[in-house]
One Martini backbone bead per residue (centre of mass of N, CA, C, O) as a GRO file, in nm:
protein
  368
    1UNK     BB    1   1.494  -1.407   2.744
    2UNK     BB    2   1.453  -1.518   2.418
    3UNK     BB    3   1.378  -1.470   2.137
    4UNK     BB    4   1.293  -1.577   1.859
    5UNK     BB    5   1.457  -1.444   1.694
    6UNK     BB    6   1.740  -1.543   1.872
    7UNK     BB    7   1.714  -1.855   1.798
    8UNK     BB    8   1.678  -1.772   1.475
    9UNK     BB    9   1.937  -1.572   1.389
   10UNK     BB   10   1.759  -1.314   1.395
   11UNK     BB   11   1.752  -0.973   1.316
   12UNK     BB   12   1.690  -0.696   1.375
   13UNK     BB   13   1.543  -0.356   1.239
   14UNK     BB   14   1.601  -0.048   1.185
   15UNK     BB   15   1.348   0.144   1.007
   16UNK     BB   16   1.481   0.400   0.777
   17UNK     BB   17   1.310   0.348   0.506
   18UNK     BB   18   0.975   0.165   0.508
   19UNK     BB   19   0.698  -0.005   0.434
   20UNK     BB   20   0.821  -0.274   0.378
   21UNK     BB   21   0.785  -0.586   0.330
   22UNK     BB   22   1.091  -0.698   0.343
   23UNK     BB   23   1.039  -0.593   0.663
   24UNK     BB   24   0.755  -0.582   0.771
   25UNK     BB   25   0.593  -0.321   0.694
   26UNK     BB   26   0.491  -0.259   1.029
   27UNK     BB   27   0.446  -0.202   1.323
   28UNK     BB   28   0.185  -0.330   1.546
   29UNK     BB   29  -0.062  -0.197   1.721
   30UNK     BB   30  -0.177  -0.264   2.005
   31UNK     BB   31  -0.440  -0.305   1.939
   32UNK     BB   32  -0.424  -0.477   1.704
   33UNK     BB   33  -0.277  -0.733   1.917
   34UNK     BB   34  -0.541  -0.745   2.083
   35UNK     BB   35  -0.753  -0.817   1.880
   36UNK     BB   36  -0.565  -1.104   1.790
   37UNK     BB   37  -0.610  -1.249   2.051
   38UNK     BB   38  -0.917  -1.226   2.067
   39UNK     BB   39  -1.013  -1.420   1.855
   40UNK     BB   40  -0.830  -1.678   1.949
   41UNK     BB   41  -1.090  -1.767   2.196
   42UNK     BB   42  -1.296  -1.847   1.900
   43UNK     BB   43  -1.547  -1.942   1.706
   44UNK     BB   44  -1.634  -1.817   1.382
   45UNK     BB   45  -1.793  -1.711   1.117
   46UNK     BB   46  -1.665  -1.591   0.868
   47UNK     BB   47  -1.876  -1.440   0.709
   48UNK     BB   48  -1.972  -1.270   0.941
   49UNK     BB   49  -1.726  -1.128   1.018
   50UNK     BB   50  -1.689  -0.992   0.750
   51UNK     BB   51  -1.971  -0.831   0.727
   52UNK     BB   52  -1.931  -0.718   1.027
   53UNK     BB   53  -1.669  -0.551   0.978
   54UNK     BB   54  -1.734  -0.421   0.680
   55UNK     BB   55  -1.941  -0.235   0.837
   56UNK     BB   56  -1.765  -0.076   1.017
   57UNK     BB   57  -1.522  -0.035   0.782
   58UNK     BB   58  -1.708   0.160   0.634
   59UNK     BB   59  -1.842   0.375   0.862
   60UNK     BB   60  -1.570   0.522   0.868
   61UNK     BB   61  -1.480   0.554   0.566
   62UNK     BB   62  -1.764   0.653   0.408
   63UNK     BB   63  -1.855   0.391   0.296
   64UNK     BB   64  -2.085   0.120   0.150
   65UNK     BB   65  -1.817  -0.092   0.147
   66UNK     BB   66  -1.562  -0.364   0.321
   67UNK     BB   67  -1.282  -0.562   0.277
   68UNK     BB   68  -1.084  -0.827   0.347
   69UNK     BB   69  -0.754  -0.919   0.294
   70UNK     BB   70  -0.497  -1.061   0.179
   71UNK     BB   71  -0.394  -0.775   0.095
   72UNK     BB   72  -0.351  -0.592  -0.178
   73UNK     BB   73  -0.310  -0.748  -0.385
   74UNK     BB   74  -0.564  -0.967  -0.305
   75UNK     BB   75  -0.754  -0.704  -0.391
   76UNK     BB   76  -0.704  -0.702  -0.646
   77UNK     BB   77  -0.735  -0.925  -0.785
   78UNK     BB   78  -1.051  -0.966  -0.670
   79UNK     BB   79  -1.166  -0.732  -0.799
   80UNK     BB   80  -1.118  -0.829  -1.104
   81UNK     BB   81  -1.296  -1.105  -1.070
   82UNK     BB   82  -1.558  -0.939  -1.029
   83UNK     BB   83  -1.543  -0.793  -1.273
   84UNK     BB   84  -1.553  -1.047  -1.458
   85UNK     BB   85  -1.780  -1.232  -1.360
   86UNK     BB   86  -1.930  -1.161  -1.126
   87UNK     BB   87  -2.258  -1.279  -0.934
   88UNK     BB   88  -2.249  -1.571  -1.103
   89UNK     BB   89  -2.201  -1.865  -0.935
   90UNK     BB   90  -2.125  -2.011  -1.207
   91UNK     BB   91  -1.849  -1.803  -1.217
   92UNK     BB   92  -1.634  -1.913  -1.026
   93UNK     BB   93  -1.441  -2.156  -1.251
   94UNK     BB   94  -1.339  -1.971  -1.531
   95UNK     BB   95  -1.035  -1.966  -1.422
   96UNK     BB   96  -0.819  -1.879  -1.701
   97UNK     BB   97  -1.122  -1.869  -1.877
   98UNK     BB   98  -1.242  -1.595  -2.071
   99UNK     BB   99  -1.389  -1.681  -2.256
  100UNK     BB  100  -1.668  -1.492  -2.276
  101UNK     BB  101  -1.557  -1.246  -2.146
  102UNK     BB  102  -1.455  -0.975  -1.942
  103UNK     BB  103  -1.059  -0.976  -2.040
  104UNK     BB  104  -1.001  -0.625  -2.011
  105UNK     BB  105  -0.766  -0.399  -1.861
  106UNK     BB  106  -0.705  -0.075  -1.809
  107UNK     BB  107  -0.371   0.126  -1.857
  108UNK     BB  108  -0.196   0.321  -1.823
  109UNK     BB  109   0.165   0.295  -1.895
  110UNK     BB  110   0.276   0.450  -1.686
  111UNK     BB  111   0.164   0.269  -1.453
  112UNK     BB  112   0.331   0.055  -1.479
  113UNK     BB  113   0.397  -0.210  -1.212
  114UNK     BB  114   0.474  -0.488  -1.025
  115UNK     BB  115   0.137  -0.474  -0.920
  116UNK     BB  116   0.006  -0.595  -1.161
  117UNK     BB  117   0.037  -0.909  -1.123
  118UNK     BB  118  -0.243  -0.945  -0.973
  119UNK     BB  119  -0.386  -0.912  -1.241
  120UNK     BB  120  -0.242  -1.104  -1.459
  121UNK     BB  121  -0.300  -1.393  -1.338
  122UNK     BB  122  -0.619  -1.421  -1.441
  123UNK     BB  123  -0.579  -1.379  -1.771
  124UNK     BB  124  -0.582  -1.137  -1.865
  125UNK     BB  125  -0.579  -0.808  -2.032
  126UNK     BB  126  -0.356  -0.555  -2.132
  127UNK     BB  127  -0.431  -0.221  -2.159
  128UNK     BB  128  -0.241   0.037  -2.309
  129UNK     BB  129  -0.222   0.366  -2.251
  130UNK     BB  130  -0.054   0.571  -2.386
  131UNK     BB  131   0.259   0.711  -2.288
  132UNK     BB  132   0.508   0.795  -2.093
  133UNK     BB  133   0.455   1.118  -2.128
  134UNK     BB  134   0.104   1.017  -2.223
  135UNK     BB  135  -0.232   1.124  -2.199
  136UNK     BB  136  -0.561   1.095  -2.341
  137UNK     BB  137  -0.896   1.086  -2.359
  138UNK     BB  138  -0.867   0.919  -2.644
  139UNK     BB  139  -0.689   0.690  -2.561
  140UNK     BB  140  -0.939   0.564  -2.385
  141UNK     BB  141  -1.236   0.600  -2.559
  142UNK     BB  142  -1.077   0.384  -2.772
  143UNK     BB  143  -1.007   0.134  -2.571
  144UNK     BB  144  -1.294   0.087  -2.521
  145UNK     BB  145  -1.499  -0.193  -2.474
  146UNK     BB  146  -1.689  -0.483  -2.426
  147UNK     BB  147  -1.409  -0.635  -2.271
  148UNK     BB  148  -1.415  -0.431  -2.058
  149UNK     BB  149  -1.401  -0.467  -1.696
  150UNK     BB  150  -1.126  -0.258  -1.591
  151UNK     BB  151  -0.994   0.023  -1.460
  152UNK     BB  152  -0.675   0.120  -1.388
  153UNK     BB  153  -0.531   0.282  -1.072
  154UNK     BB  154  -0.202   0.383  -0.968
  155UNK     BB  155  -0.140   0.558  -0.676
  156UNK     BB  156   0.219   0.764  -0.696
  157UNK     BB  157   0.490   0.790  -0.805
  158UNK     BB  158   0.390   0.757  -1.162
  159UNK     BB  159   0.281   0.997  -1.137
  160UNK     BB  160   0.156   1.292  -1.352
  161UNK     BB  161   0.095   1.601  -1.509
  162UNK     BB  162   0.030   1.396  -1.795
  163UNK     BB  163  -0.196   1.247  -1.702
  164UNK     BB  164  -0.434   1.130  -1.680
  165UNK     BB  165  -0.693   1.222  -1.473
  166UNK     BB  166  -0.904   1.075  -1.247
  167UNK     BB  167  -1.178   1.251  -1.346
  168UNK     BB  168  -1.180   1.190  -1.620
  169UNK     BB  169  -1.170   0.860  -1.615
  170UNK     BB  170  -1.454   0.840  -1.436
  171UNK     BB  171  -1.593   0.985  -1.661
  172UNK     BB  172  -1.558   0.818  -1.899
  173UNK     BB  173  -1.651   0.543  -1.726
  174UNK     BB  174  -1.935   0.639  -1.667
  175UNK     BB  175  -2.029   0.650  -1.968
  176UNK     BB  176  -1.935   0.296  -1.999
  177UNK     BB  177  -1.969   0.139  -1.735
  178UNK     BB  178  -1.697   0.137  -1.617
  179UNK     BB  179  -1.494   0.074  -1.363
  180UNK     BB  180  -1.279   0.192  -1.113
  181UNK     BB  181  -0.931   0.105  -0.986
  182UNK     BB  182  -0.724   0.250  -0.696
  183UNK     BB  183  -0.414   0.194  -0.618
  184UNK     BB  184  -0.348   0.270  -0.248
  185UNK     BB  185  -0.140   0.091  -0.065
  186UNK     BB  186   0.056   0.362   0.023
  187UNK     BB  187  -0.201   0.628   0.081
  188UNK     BB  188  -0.088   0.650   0.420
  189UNK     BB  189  -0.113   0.934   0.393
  190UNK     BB  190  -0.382   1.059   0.407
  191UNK     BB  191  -0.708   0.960   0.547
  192UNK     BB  192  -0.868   1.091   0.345
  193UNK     BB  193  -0.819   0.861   0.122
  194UNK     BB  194  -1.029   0.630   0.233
  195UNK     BB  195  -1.298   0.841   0.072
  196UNK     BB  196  -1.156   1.012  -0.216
  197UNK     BB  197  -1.206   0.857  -0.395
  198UNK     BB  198  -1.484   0.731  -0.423
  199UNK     BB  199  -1.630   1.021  -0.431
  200UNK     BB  200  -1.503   1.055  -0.691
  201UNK     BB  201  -1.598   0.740  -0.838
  202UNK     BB  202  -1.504   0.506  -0.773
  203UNK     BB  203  -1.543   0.201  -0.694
  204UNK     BB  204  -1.244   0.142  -0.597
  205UNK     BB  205  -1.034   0.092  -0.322
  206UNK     BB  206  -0.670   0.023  -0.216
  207UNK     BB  207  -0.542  -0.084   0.119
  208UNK     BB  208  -0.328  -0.131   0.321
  209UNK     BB  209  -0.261  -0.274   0.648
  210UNK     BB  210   0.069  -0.265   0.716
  211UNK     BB  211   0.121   0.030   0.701
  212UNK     BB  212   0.004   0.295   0.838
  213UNK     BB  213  -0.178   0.146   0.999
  214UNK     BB  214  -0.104  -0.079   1.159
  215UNK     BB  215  -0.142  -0.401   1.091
  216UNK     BB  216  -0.131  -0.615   0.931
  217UNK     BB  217   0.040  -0.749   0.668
  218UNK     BB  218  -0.185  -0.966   0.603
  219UNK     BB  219  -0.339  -0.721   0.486
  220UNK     BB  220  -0.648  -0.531   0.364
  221UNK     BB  221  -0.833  -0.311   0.155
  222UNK     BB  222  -1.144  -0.258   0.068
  223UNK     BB  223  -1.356   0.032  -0.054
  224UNK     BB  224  -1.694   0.078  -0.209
  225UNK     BB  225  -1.933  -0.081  -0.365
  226UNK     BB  226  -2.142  -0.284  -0.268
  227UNK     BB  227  -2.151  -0.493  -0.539
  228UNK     BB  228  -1.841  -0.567  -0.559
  229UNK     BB  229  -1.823  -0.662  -0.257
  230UNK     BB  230  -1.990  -0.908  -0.298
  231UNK     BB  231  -1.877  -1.037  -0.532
  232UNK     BB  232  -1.564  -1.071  -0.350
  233UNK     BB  233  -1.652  -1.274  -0.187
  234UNK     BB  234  -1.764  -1.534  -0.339
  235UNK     BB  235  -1.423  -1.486  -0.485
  236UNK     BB  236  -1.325  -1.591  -0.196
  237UNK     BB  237  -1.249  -1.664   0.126
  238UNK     BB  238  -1.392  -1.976   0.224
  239UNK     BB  239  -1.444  -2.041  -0.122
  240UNK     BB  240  -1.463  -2.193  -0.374
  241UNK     BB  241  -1.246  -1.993  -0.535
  242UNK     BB  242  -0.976  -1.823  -0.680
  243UNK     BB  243  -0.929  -1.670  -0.353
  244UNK     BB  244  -0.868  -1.902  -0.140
  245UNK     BB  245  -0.566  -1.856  -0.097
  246UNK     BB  246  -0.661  -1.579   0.046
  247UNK     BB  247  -0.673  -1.608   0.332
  248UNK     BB  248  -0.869  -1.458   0.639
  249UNK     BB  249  -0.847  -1.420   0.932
  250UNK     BB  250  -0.987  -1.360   1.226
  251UNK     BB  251  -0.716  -1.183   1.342
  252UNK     BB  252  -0.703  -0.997   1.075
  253UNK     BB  253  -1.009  -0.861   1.090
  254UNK     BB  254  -0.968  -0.770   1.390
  255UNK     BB  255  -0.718  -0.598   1.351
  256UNK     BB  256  -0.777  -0.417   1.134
  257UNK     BB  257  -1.012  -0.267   1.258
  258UNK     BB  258  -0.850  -0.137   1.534
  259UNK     BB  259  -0.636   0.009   1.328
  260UNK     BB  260  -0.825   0.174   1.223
  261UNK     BB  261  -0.967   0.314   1.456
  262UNK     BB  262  -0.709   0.422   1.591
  263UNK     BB  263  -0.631   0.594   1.340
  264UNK     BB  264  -0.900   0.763   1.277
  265UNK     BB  265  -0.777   0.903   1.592
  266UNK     BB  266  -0.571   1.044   1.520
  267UNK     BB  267  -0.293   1.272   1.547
  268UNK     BB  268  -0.202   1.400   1.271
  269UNK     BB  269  -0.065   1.694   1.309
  270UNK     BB  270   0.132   1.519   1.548
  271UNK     BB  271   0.256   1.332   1.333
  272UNK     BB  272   0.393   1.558   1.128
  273UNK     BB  273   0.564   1.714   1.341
  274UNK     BB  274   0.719   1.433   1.395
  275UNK     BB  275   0.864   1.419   1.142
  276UNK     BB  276   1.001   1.702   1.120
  277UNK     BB  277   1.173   1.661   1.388
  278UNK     BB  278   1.337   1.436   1.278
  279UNK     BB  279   1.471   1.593   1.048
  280UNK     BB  280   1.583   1.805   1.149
  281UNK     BB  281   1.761   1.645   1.339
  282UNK     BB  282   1.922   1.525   1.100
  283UNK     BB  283   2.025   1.755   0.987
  284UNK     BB  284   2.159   1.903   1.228
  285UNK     BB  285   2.363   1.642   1.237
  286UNK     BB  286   2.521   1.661   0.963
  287UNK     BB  287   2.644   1.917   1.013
  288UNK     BB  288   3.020   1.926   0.919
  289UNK     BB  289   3.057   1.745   0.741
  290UNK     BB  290   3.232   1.613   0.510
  291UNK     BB  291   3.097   1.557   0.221
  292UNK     BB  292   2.800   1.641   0.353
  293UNK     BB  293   2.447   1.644   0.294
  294UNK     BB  294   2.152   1.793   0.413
  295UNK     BB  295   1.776   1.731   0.345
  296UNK     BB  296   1.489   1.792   0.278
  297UNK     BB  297   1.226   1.577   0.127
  298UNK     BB  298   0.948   1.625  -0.089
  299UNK     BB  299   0.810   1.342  -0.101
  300UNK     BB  300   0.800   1.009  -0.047
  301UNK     BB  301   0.843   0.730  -0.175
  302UNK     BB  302   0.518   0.726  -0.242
  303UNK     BB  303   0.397   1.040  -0.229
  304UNK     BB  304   0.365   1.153   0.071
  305UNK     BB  305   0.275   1.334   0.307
  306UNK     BB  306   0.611   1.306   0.433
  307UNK     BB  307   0.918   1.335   0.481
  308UNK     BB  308   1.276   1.367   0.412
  309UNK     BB  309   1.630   1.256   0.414
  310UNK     BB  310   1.864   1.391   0.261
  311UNK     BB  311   2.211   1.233   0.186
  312UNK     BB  312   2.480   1.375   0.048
  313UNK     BB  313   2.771   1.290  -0.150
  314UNK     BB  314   3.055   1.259  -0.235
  315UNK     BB  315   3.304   1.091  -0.394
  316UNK     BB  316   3.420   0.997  -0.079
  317UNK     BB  317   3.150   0.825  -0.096
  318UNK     BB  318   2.944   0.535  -0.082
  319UNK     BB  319   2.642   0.457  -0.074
  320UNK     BB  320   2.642   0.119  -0.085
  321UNK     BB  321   2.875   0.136   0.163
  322UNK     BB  322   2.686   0.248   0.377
  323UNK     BB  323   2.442   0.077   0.380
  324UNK     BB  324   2.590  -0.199   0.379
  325UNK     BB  325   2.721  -0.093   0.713
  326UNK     BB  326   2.407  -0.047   0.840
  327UNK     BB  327   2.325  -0.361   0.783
  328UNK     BB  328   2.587  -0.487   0.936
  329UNK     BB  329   2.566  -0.359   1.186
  330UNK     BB  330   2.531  -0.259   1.556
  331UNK     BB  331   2.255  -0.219   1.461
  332UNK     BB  332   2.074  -0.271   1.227
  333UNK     BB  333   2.041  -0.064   0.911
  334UNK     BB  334   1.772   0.080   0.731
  335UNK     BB  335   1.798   0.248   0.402
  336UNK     BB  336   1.787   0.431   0.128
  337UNK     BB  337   1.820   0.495  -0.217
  338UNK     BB  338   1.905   0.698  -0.424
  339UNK     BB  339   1.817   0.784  -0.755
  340UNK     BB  340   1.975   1.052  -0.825
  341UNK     BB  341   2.207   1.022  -0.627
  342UNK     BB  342   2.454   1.022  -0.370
  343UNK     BB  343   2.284   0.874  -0.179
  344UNK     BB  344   2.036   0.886   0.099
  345UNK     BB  345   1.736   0.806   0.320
  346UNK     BB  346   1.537   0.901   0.569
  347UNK     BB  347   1.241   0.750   0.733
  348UNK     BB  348   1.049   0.911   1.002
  349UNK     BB  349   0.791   0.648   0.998
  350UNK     BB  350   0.966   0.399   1.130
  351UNK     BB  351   1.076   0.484   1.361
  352UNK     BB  352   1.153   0.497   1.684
  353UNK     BB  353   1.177   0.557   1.994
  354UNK     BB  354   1.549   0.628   1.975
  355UNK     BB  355   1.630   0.592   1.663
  356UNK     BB  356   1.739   0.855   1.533
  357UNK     BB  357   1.998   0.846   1.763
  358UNK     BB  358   2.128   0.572   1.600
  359UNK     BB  359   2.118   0.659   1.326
  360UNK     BB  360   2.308   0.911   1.373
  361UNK     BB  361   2.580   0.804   1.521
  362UNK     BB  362   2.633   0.581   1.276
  363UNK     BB  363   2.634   0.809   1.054
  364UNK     BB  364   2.882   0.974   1.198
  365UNK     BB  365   3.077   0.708   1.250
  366UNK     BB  366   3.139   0.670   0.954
  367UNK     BB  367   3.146   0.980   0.873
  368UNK     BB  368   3.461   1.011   0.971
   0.00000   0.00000   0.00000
C-alpha cells in the first residue's frame, strides 16, 4: 500500500543536516505519536487542558508555570504580547496600536537575526545595544527606558565571548524590574537547559517542541514565571486575542507533554556516544580518498553539545555539486554546506538506524 506521501509524489528525505524546520523539524517518538492519537478520541475544554498540561510540564521542567504554544516563534510573540499588555483583559485588542504602553524591547546587535521578527511584527520596536564586536553593562543600562517592555537574549550559533554575559544582562534587568526572554529554540541538549536559564533568572525560556523533543513540530514550549505565563494565555488561543491565530490543538498539548516525560527520562550520556560513534563511523569511512578529509567539528550548527562530521573537499570537488547530487539522487539526502571551507556537515542526531550507511556509501560513490 502506498504511503500519501507516494501517492502525492513526495519523496521521503534522509536528513543527515539538522532539525531544520523545512524539513519537518525531527520526527515525533512514538510516545507522542500516540498521545496524539489519544487526544482525538475526546471533546475537552481548551483551557483546562492547557492548564493541567503546563503544570505538568513546570513539575517535569523545575520551573514555576508552562504554556504549549504553537512553536517557539509564537511563543516570542505571545511572550512579548505579555510584556507589553499586561494581565488587564481591557488591553486584549490594543496591538498593533502601542501608543502609552511598554512599546520596545531590547537585544544586543550580535543577536539579531531572522527569528527576531516573530517579536517585531507585534508593533514593537527594538532597541539594539552594543555593536557586532561587543557590548558593555553601559550599553544595556543606559537604553533601558520607562518604555522598555522586555529584554531578549537569544541563545546559539550568534553568541559571542564579547557579549553581555547574560548573568550580568539578568542582574542588570532585575534592577529595572525588566523581564528577560531567552530564545533557545534549538538549545536542547542538553536538558539540564530546560531550567538553567530559568533558574538563572530568567523571565521565560522558549524552546522548540519539534527538534530534539522529538514532539509535534506546530508545537513549542514556553517555561518560567508564573504571572507571565497567566497572562500569555490571556492573549493566546482560544480567547480572541492577538494570539487566536496561533491555535494549539489538543493532540499538539498531549503530544508534547508525552514528548517531554519521554526526553526528560532518556539515557542522554548513551545518546551522546551514540552521535560519537556515528561520526567516527563517517569520518573513518571517508578516510583514503583523494581530495577529501573528514574531521570531528564540534559544537554543532546550533551551538548544542554535539559532534558533527566536517569533510573538506579539494578544488577537484564543489560542495554545491555534492550537496545536489545527494538531494536529487535516491534515496534523497540533505546535508549542510560549510560555511567557512569548500566542504559539507553530516549531523549524527537527525538520521536513524541504518541510515548513516546510506549516508557513507551514497558519498563514497559520488566521491570516487
Amino acid at each position: 500500500m502506498k504511503s500519501y506521501y507516494e501517492t502525492l509524489g513526495v519523496r521521503p528525505v534522509i536528513n543527515a543536516s539538522a532539525t531544520l524546520t523545512k524539513l519537518g523539524g525531527s520526527l515525533m517518538s512514538d510516545e507522542a505519536k500516540q498521545a496524539m492519537l489519544s487526544a482525538t478520541s475526546n471533546f475537552v475544554d481548551l483551557h483546562d487542558l492547557q492548564q493541567k498540561v503546563g503544570e505538568r510540564i513546570a513539575e517535569l521542567t523545575r520551573n514555576e508555570a508552562a504554556y504549549v504554544s504553537s512553536g517557539a516563534a509564537a511563543g516570542l510573540f505571545l511572550a512579548t504580547a505579555a510584556c507589553v499588555a499586561g494581565n488587564d483583559l481591557k488591553n486584549k485588542e490594543i496591538f498593533p496600536r502601542l501608543d502609552g504602553f511598554k512599546n520596545e524591547v531590547i537585544m544586543q546587535k550580535m543577536h539579531r537575526n531572522n527569528y527576531d521578527y516573530a517579536v517585531r511584527e507585534l508593533g514593537i520596536e527594538f532597541i539594539e545595544v552594543g555593536t557586532e564586536d561587543a557590548t558593555s553593562a553601559s550599553d544595556l543600562e543606559n537604553a533601558i527606558t520607562s518604555k522598555t517592555a522586555a529584554i531578549f537574549w537569544f541563545q546559539g550559533v550568534m553568541n559571542k565571548p564579547s557579549e553581555l554575559a547574560l548573568e550580568e544582562v539578568i542582574a542588570i534587568a532585575d534592577r529595572t524590574n525588566v523581564p528577560v526572554i531567552v530564545d533557545a529554540a534549538a538549545q536542547l541538549p542538553p536538558v539540564s537547559n530546560l531550567w538553567k536559564f530559568t533558574q538563572m533568572g530568567a523571565a521565560l525560556a522558549i524552546f522548540s517542541g519539534g527538534k530534539d523533543l522529538a514532539g509535534p513540530q506546530s508545537s513549542g514550549l514556553v517555561l518560567g514565571r508564573k504571572g507571565l505565563i497567566d497572562t500569555i494565555r490571556i492573549h493566546g488561543a482560544p480567547n480572541h486575542s492577538v494570539g487566536r491565530p496561533m491555535k494549539v490543538g489538543k493532540e499538539e498539548m498531549l503530544g508534547l507533554l508525552a514528548a517531554l516525560e519521554r526526553y526528560i527520562n532518556l539515557d542522554h550520556e548513551a545518546r551522546g556516544k551514540l552521535f560519537e560513534d556515528r561520526v567516527k563511523f563517517w569520518n573513518e569511512g571517508l578516510q583514503g580518498l583523494e581530495g577529501v578529509s573528514a574531521t570531528r567539528d564540534y559544537p554543532n550548527e546550533a551551538g548544542q553539545p554535539a559532534p558533527r562530521t566536517l569533510v573538506t573537499f579539494s578544488d577537484k570537488f564543489s560542495k554545491d555539486a555534492i550537496i545536489q547530487q545527494l538531494w536529487d539522487g535516491e534515496p534523497r539526502i540533505a546535508v549542510a554546506p560549510s560555511e567557512n571551507v569548500n566542504g559539507i556537515l553530516l549531523n549524527p542526531m537527525t538520521v536513524r538506524e541504518g541510515e548513516p550507511e546510506v549516508v557513507l556509501e551514497r558519498l563514497i560513490s559520488l566521491l570516487r
